[in-house]
N, C-alpha and C positions, 0 to 999 in steps of 0.2 A: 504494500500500500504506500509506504513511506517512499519506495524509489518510482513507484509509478506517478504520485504527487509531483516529484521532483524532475525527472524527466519530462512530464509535460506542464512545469513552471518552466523548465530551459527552456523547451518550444516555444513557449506563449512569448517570451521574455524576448528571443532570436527574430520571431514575426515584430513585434511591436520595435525592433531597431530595423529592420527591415524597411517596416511603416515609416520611421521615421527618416531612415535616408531616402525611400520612393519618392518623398512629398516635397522633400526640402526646398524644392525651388518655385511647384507650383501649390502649395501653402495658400497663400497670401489671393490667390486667386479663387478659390474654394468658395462656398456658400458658406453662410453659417454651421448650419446643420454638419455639413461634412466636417467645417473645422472643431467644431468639439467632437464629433464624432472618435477623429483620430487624437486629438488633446487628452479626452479623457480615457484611451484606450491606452495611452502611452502611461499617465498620470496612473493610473489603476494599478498597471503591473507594478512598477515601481514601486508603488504606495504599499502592495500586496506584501512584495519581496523585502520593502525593509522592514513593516512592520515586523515578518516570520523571525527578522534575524536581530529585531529590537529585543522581542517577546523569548529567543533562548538565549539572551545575556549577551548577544556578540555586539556592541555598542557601534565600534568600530565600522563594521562590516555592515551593519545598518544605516549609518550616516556617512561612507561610500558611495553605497547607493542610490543613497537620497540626491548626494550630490550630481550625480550624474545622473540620476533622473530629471532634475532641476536645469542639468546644463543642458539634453538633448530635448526639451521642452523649447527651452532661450534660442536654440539653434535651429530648430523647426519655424515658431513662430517669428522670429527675426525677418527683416525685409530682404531681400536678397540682392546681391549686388546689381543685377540687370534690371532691377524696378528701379535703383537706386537712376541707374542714366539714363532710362528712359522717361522719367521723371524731370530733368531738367528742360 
């Protein structure tokens, strides 16, 4: 039970980096709806995975992840350099 949990938290976790580097550029173009869609899809695992490793004492390894759940968040939703010139 415990490796089958685990092995399909690495899947989930693989797809939703996946998600985020698919999007990266066309983000900002997205409807609303789609953009939480994948905001809180991303948001979730994260939130999922540090909470598991807040709750068995690994502090560290939970605010890891947090960070980096935080940073591919700021990196998804950021504006992308090519809106950035086409903008002038």
């Amino acid at each position: 039970m415990i490796f089958g949990h685990i092995l399909f938290g690495t899947i989930s976790l693989i797809g939703v980096l996946l998600l985020d580097y698919g999007f990266r550029d066309e983000f900002n173009s997205l409807n609303l709806i789609q953009k939480l869609a994948i905001f809180f899809s991303i948001f979730g695992i994260f939130a999922t995975v540090a909470l598991g490793l807040f709750m068995v004492g690994n502090l560290l390894a939970g605010a890891a992840v947090s960070i980096v759940g935080l940073v591919l968040l700021v990196y998804l939703i950021r504006p992308t350099v090519k809106e950035k010139n086409t903008n002038k």
